[in-house]
Phi, psi and omega in degrees: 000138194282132154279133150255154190240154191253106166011288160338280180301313161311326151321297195303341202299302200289331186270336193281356186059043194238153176239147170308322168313305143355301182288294197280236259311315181277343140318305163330313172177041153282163151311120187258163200194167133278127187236168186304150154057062170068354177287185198238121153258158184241104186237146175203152142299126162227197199259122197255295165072018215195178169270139161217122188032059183069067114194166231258094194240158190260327164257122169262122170232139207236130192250151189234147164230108176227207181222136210277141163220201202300346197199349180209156154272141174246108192293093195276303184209178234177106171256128169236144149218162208246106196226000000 
């Protein structure tokens, strides 16, 4: 299903290490979920290996909350973390 990203999640993308490419793979074939006041969550892991902000993690896990609309999902914000 085609994204939209909402002004806010794009802030968020760039502060959180998270890519849009990221966003639709985990819409795509994350753990789908119900979130507060109707949204939808997404949740998915990918294989990380690398540094975030000086320290050393093996997974990135990148959470999505978005909202349905006729044909696409609209991405309201983007939680990532990193273990």
């Amino acid at each position: 299903m085609a994204l939209r990203f909402h002004p806010h999640a794009l802030e968020r993308l760039a502060e959180r290490g998270a890519t849009e490419a990221e966003v639709q793979a985990t819409v795509d074939g994350g753990e789908r979920f119900p979130a507060r006041l109707g949204r939808m969550g997404f949740r998915r892991n990918f294989a990380f290996n690398g540094t975030w902000r000086g320290r050393a993690y093996g997974t990135k896990q990148v959470e999505a909350y978005a909202v349905a609309e006729a044909d696409s999902w609209l991405v309201i914000t983007v939680v990532v973390k990193f273990f």
